[in-house]
N, C-alpha and C positions, 0 to 999 in steps of 0.2 A: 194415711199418707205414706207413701214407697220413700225406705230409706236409704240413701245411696251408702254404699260402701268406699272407703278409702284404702284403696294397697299403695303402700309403699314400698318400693324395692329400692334401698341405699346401696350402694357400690363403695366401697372402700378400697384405699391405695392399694394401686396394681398395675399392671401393664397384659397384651396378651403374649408376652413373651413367660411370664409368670402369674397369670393367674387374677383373678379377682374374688376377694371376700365379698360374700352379701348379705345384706341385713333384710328378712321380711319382717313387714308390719301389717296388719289387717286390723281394722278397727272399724264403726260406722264413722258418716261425716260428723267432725264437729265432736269428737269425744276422742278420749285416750284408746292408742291399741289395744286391743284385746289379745291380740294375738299376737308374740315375736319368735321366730326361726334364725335361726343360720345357716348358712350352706355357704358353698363356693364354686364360681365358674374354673373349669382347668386351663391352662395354657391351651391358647388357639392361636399359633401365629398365622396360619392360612387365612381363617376369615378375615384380614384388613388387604390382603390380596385379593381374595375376590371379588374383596368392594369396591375396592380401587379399579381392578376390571372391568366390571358393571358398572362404574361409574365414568370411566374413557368411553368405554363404547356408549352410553346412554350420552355424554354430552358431544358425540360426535356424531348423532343422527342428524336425518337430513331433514327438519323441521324449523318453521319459521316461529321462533322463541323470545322470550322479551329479556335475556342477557345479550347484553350491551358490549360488543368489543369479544365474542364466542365465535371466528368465522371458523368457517367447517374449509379445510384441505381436500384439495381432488385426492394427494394421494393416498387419503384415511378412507378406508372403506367400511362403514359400519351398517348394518341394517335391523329391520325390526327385529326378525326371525330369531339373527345372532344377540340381540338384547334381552329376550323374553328367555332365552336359554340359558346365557350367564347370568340373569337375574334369577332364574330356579334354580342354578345351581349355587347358589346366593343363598336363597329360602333354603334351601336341603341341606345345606353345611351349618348353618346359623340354628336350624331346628332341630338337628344334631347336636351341636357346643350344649344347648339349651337344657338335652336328656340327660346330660353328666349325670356320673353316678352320682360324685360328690354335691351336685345340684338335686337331686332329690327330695332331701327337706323343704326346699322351698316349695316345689312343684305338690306332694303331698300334703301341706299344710295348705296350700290355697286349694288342694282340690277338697279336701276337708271342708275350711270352712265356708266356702263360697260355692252359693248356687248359679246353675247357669239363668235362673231368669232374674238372677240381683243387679240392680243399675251400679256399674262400677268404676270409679275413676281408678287409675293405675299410672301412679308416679313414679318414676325411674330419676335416681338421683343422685346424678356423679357430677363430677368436672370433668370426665374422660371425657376430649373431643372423638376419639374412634368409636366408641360401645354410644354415643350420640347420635353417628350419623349411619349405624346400622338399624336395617326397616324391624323397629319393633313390630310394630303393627301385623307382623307376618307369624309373630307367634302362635304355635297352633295353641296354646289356651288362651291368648284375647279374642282369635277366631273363636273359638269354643262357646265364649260368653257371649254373645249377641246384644248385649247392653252395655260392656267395657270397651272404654278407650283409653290408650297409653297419653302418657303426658311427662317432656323430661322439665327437671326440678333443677338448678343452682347446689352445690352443695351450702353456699351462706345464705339464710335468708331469714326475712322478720317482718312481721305485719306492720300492715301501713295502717297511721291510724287519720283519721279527716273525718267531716262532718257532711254525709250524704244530703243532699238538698231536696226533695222530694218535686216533682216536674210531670206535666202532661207527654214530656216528649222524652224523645233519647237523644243526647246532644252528640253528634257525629262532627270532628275533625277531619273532613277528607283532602287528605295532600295526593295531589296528582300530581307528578314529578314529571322527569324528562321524557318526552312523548317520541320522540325518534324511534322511527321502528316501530313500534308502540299500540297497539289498539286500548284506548283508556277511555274511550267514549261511551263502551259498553259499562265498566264498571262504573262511570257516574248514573248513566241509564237505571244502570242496577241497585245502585243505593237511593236512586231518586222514587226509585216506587214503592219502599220500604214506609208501614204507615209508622203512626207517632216519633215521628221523628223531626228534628229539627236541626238541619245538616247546612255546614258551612265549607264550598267548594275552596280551596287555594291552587291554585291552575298554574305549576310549573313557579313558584315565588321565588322571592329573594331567600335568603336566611335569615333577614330582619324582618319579613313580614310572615317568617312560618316562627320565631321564637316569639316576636310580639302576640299572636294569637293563640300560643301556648303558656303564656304569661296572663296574658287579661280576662280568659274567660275559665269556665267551668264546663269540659267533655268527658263523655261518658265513655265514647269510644275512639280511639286514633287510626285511620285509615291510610293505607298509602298502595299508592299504585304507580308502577314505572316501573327504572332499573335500579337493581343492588347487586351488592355482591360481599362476599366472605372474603377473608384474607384463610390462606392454604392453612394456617393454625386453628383458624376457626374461633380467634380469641374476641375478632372483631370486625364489624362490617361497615356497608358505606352506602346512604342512599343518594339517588343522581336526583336534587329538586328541579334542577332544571339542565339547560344545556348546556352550559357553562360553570356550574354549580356543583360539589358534592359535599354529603355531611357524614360524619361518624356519628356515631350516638353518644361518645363523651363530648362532640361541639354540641350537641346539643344537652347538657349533662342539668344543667339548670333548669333549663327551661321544662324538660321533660320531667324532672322533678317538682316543681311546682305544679305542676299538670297533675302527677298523682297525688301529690296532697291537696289536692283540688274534687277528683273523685274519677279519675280519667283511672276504667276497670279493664279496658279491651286494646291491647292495638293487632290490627292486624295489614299484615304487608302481604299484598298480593301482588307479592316480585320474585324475581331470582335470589337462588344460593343467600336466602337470609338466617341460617341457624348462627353464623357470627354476629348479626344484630341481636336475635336471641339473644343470644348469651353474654353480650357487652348489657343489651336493654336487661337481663336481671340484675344487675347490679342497682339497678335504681327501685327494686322492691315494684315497678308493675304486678297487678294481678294477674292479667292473664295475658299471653299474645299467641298469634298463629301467624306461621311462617311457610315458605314454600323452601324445603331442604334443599331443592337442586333449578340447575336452571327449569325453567317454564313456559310453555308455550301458550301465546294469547289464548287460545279454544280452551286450555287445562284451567288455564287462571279464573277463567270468566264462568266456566261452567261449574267449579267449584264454589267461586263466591256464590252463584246463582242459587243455590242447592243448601250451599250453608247456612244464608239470609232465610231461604222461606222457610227452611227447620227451627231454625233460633226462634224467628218472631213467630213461628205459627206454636211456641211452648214448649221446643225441645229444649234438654239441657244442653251447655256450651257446648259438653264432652259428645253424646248423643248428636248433637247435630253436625258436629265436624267429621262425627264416624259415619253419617250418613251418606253425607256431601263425597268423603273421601271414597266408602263404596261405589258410589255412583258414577265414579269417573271411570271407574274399570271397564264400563260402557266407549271410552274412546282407547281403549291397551291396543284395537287393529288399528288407528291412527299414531297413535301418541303412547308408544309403550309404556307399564310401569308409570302410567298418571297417577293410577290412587298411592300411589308412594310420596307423592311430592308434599302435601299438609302434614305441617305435627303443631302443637300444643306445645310451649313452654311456659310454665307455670310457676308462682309463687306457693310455695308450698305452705305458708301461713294463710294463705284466702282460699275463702271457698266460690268457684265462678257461679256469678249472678246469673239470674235468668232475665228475660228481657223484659218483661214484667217487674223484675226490679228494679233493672235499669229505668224504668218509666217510671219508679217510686208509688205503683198499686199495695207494698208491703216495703218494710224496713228492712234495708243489706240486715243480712245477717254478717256475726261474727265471723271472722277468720280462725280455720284449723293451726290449732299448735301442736305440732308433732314433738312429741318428746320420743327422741329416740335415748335410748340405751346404750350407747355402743358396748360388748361385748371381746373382748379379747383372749386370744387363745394361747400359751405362751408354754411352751415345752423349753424344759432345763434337762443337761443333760451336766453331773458331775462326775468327770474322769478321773480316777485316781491314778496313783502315783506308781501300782503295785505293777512290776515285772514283768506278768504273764500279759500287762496290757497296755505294753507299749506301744506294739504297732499300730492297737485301737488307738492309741493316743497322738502317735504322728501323726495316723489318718485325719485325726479329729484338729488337729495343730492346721495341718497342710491346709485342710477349707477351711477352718475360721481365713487364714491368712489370702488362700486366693479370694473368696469371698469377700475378705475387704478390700485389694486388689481392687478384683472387678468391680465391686461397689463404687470406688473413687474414681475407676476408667469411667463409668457410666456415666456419670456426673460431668465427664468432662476436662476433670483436672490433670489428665495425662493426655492431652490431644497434643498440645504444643510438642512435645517431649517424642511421642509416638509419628509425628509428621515431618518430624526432623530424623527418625530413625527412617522412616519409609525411604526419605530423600537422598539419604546415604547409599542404603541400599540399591537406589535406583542407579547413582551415578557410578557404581561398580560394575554396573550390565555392559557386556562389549557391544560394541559399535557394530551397524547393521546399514544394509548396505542403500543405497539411494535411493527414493523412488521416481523414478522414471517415466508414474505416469502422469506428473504432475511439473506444470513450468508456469513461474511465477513471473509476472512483467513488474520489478518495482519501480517506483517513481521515488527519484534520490533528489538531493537537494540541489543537485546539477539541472535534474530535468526539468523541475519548477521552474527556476528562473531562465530555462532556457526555451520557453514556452511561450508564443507570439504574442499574444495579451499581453498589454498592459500590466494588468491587477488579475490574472485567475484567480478565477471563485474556488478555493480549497487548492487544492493538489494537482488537481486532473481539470485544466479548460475544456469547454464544451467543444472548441473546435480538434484539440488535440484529444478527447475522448475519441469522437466521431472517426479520426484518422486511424486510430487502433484499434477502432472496431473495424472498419473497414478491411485493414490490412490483414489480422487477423481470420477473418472468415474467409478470406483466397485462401488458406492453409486448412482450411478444414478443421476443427478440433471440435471435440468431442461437447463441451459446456465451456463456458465460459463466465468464471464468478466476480462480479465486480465489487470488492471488499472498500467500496468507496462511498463516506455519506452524500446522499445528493436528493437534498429537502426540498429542491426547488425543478419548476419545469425548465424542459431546456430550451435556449435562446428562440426570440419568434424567426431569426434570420437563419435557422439552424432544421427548418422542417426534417430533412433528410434523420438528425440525429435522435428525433422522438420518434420518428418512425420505426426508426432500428430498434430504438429499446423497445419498443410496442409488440414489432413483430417477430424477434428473433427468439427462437426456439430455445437455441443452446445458453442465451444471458440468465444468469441469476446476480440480484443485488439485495445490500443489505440495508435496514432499518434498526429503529432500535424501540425498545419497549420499556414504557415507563417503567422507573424503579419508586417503589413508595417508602422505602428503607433511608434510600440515598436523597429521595426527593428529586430525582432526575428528570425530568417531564420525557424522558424518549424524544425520538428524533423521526420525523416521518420519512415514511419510503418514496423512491422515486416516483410521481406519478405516469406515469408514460409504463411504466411497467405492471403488472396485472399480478394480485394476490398471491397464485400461486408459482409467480416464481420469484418470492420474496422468503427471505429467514433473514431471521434477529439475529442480533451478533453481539448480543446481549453473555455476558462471561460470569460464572462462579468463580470468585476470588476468595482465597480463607483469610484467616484473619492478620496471616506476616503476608498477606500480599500476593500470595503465590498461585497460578491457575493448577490446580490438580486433577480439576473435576473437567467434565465435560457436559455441557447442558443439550441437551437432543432437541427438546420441545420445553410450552411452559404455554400459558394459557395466560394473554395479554389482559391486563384490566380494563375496564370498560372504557377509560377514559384515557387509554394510551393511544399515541398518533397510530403508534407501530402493530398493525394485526398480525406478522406473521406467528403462525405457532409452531416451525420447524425450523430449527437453527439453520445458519447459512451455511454452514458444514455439509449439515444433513441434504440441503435442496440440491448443492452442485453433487456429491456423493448420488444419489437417484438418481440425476438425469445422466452421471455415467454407467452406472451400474443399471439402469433400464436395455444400453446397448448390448448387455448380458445377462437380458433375460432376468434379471434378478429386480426384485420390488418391496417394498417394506410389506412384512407381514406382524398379525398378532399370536400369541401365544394363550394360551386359555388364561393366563392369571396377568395378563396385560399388558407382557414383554416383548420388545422387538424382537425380530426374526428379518436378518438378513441374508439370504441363501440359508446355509447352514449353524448361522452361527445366531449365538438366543442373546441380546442385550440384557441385563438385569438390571433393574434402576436402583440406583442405590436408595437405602433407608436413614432417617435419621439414626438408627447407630449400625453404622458400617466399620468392622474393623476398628482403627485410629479413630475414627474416626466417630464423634460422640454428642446426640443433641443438634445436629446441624439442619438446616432448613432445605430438607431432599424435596421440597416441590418440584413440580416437572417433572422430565425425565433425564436424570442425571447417572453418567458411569462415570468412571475413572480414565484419566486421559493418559495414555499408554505411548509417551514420547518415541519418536523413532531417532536417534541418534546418530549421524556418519560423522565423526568427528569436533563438530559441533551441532548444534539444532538444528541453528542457521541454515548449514550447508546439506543437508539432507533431501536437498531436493533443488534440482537443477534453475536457477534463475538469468533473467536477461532484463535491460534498461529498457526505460520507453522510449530513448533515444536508440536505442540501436535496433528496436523493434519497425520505426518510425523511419529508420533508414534502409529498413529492409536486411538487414544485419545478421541475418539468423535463419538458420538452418529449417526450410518448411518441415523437414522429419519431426524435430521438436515440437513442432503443434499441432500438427497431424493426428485426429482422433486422440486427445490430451485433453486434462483440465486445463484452460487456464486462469489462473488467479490473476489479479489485478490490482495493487496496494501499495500506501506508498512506506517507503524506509528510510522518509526522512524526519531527522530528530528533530525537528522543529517540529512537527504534526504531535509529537508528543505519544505515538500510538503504539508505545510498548509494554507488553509483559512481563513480569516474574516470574521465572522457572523454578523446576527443584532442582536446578544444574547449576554447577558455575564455568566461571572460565576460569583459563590457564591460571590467570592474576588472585583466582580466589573468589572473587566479587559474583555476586546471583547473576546467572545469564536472563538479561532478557533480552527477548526479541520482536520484531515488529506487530503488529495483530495482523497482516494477510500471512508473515511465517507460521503463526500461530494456528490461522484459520488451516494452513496445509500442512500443519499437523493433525489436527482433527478432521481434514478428510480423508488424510494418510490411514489414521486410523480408523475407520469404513470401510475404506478398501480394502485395507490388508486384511481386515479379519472378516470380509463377504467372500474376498477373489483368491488370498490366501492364505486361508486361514490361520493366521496370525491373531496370535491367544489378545482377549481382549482381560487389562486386567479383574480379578476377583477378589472376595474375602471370604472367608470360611461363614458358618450361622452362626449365632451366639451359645449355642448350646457347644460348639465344636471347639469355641475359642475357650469358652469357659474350663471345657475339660483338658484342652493343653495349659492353661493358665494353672490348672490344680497339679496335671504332670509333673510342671515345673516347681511345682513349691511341694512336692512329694519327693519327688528329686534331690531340692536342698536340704527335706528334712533327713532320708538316710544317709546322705554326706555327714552332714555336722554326727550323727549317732554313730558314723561307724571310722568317719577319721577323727578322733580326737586329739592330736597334736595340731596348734594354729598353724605353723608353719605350712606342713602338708593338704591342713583345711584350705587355706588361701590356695594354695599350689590345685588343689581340687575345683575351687568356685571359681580359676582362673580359665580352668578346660572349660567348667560348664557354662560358664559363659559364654565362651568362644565356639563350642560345638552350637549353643544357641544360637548364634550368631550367622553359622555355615551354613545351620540347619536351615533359619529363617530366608537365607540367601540363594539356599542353594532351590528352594521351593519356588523362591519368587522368579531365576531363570528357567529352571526348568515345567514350572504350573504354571505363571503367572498369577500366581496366587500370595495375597498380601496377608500374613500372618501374623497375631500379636508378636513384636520383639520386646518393646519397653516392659507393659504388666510381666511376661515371663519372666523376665531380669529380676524384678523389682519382687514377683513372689519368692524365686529362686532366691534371692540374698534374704531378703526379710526371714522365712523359712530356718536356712543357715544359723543367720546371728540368733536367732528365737529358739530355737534347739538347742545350739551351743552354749549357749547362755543359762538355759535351764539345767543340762548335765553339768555346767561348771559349780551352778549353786547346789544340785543335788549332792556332787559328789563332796562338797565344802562341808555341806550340812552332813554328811553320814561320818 
């Protein structure tokens, strides 16, 4: 009898900004390791950029796929050629990290004790969402072994205990979910010719007829086919059962737990973006599931189960047969790039996976693996003494503990409030900049509502009073025209001319909105009369006092959202001016826009101040333009006086124009990091708002007008340590308090100029708060220590 082997690789608390400890384990199945290692991955912050890359461009191909609410943008241009390329430079950076020196022990101990013809499972076992959703599988030693497949593990987990019933059949659960778009006819096809089995189809159900059947019976294995998808954390996913319908796997948290204590061994979802089912479904101690990590296209989906099914049942094992299935798809990489990437294995690391033969109860499950791991700790003490010749070692050693805890409690977050209000300050010190001129906003005031022929207008803007501004408008020629107005509904049947117009004109862009699953917002659907791509969300990043800081570019609608656009409405009118010069959204190799010359960065969740926040999409920093007030930085005119013809055709003439309304009954205002004259936060309307944010495109594609930045963490870390090196030879070398104070009042204050003077002249947002905060701490911590030194002597 061939005995498999069990690797486990544990992953201990880390990030790729610092590092990851790693635990190996090598043992056979079903017994204690034989063998434990340690090593450690280095810092790799690039690899999560170029997966992020690879993974924009792989979900912006032009392929008909079974994610739900994924539409692909004319103006995204991705192709096979450029996938297959950032995906090897993907494999070549990742099989790099992999060679570390420091990673060495690992790699020599499995090469020790593991032969290449041993059947090997390989468990990887963290809760890191990133080192998850990079392609193990590309490992050059799992290639190596031609009988290993990787599988990731939960870090909690514990055997399930139930009483296997022994059966002529394999009891198959198969939920075929929402079919839209969809081919699922194959995959029943495909499980219907699978022998000894006894399969129970649920076609698109309720939620009461898919938990009842998860309750009354006993299944062997849980099937599901349709759409899903991951939340950007990856903590949690959502299948579509039908059309109208969708589940989490905590609604289903009961059900699916009676299920395994039932003897339900397998589920597998052959849908989109499910490694956040994964990883919600291990919580309920399943033994085993397979997932498709990214979206998927029907041919990948089908052709994988196809391949998977007749390995399993013709006596491969789980692992074995999924590594088969997955090779095999490599056969569609000239249609459907980077297929064999899309299956992975998430496992309970207390079960050992059944063979299908057991599943048919020819022999008794065996027992479930108990890993005992060891964990191992490495812990360097370093005692400083007191003596003279070593005190500068001793500041040094003073100043990092001090920024180090600093930056420790920034990381965490607890100095974001504190840090965003410093930012804000500094902002509203920058002098005022002059207008922009190529933008003219038409508002609708609370005059022009009620002075609007209707009766009862639907919102803000009548369809017959739209129709007239449109109309007037385009005699003047302007360059786009953004209509920053919800309009859920088609327009009037007595009104042909005005669906026309939105149908056919070039220069319109309008906005929608996209579900929020946070706020529980359902979104707002887009005009129909207007065509996908010239639709953006207007969907806004608000922090937590309220205030818009960020700027959202794109975002990737859920499946169930009305609203599909994926380029903000900023972004759409912004291109269709910026195309009259030549200029077009491009990529950068690690995933960044490129407008003319200037490279957008998307911020990360810890950017600067900024610590732990939800950077999905493509988010920068909103880079207000200022003439005196917000408001007024860019020329505006009434719909009444548009509507009268009232205005200068120069003013519209090859122009944006925006279209929104400024009355406060609409309710449709912002928080700024400004105030007015009185004190109070300025806010202002969301079409001012939106020609802020295209203000901001422009200025920094046509003139190159800094967009803001923040330094890397390694950059901020070492002015963070600067400054608390700083306070330490202050306190050592002025020793009267008087003059100390009189000292940390400069240092502060050049802090202050220095932070200020960076952010007019770079555009660049540097720690001010952690600095302050090491600098004083520092200070009093030194000075406090020479007051007891000198007390004691």
């Amino acid at each position: 009898m061939t005995v498999t082997k069990l690797v486990v690789l544990k992953f201990g608390k880390g990030s790729f900004e610092t590092g990851f400890p790693v635990t190996l384990q090598i043992g056979e199945e079903n017994s204690r390791p034989e063998s434990e290692v340690i090593g450690e991955l280095p810092p790799e912050r690039e690899l999560p950029l170029n997966f992020n890359c690879w993974q924009g461009i792989y979900r912006n191909l032009d392929f008909a796929a079974r994610p739900k609410g994924l539409p692909k943008q004319k103006l995204l241009i991705s192709n096979d050629r450029e996938c297959l390329e950032v995906a090897q430079q993907l494999r070549d950076r990742f099989n790099y990290w992999l060679q570390s020196e420091s990673f060495r022990p690992i790699r020599e101990k499995w090469l020790e004790k593991l032969q290449t013809s041993d059947i090997i499972r390989v468990i990887l076992q963290t809760q890191d969402y990133q080192l998850q959703k990079l392609p193990w599988h590309l490992w050059e030693l799992i290639e190596r072994y031609p009988n290993a497949e990787i599988a990731f593990s939960a870090a909690i987990y514990e055997k399930v205990n139930f009483s296997p019933i022994s059966t002529a059949n394999v009891k198959i659960l198969a939920l075929l979910g929402d079919s839209s778009g969809v081919d699922i006819a194959t995959d029943r096809l495909l499980l219907e010719q699978l022998p000894n089995t006894e399969i129970h189809f649920l076609v698109e159900p309720s939620c009461e007829d898919l938990t009842d059947n998860l309750w009354q019976q006993n299944w062997d294995i849980l099937f599901f086919a349709g759409h899903s998808s991951s939340q950007s954390t990856g903590e949690t996913g959502q299948i579509y059962i039908n059309q109208t319908e969708s589940l989490t796997i905590s609604q289903l948290k009961y059900a699916l737990k009676q299920a395994v204590e039932r003897g339900l061994r397998l589920a597998i979802f052959n849908s989109c973006d499910g490694l956040g089912l994964a990883r919600e479904f291990a919580s309920l101690q399943i033994p085993q599931l397979i997932v498709m990590r990214e979206p998927v296209p029907d041919r990948v989906a089908q052709t994988f189960l196809k391949h998977f099914l007749q390995a399993y049942a013709g006596g491969k094992s789980l692992y074995l047969a999924v590594r088969e299935a997955r090779e095999r798809l490599q056969g569609l990489d000239g249609q459907f790039p980077c297929a064999s990437w899309l299956p992975v294995i998430y496992q309970n690391l207390a079960e050992i996976p059944p063979s299908w033969q057991e599943l048919i109860g020819i022999r008794a499950l065996g027992i479930g693996h108990e890993a005992l791991v060891s964990p191992t700790k490495i812990q360097n003490s370093k005692n400083v003494g007191k003596h003279s010749k070593l005190r500068f070692f001793w500041l040094g050693c003073a100043s990092l503990v001090i920024s180090s805890l600093v930056v420790g409690v920034r990381y965490l977050g607890m100095l974001q409030g504190w840090e965003l209000q410093a930012f804000d300050q500094l902002q509203r010190l920058r002098p005022d900049e002059q207008p922009d001129s190529r933008l003219l906003v038409v508002t609708i005031t609370e005059e022009d509502v009620q002075s609007q022929s209707q009766e009862k207008p639907q919102g803000s803007l009548s369809d017959e009073s739209l129709l007239k501004l449109l109309q007037q408008l385009e005699i003047y020629q302007p360059q786009a025209i953004g209509l920053d107005i919800y309009r859920d509904r088609p327009a009037k049947a007595e009104l042909p001319e005005l669906a026309k117009h939105l149908h056919n004109s070039k220069h319109l862009s309008a906005v929608c909105r996209v579900s929020d699953r946070q706020s529980e917002h359902p979104g707002i659907k887009s005009p129909p009369e207007i065509p996908l791509e010239r639709l953006g969300f207007s969907d806004l990043v608000i922090d937590p006092d309220n205030i818009v800081r960020r700027h959202l570019l794109a975002l990737t609608p859920p499946p169930s959202s009305p609203c599909k656009a994926q380029y903000a409405f900023s972004v759409q009118v912004a291109l269709r001016y910026l195309a009259a010069h030549n200029i077009s959204l491009k990529f950068s190799s690690d995933g960044a826009w490129k407008l003319g010359k200037i490279t957008f960065q998307p911020l990360t969740a810890h950017t600067s101040g900024y610590q732990s926040i939800d950077a999905s999409g493509h988010q920068i920093l909103l880079n207000y333009r200022k003439e005196r007030s917000l408001q007024k930085f860019v020329p505006q005119v009434t719909l009444t006086e548009v509507l009268a013809g009232k205005i200068n055709p120069s003013t519209v003439k090859n122009k944006i124009i925006l279209i929104g309304t400024t009355a406060e009954s609409f309710q449709d205002y912002s928080s700024t990091p400004y105030i007015t004259n009185e004190g109070a936060i300025e806010k202002i309307p969301g079409v001012i708002l939106q020609a802020q944010m295209i203000s901001q495109l422009l200025s920094a594609a046509l003139d190159g007008r800094s967009l803001l930045w923040a330094w890397s963490i390694w950059q901020e870390i070492i002015w963070i340590w600067g400054w608390s090196i700083t306070g330490s030879l202050l306190a050592w070398y002025v020793r009267p308090l008087f003059y100390l104070g009189i000292a940390t009042s400069i240092a502060i204050a050049s802090l202050y100029g220095v932070c200020f003077v960076i952010l007019i002249q770079c555009s660049a947002w540097i720690p001010l708060v952690p600095s302050a905060i090491a600098l004083i701490s520092s200070i009093i911590l030194i000075a406090y220590w020479i007051r007891d030194f000198s007390h004691s002597a």
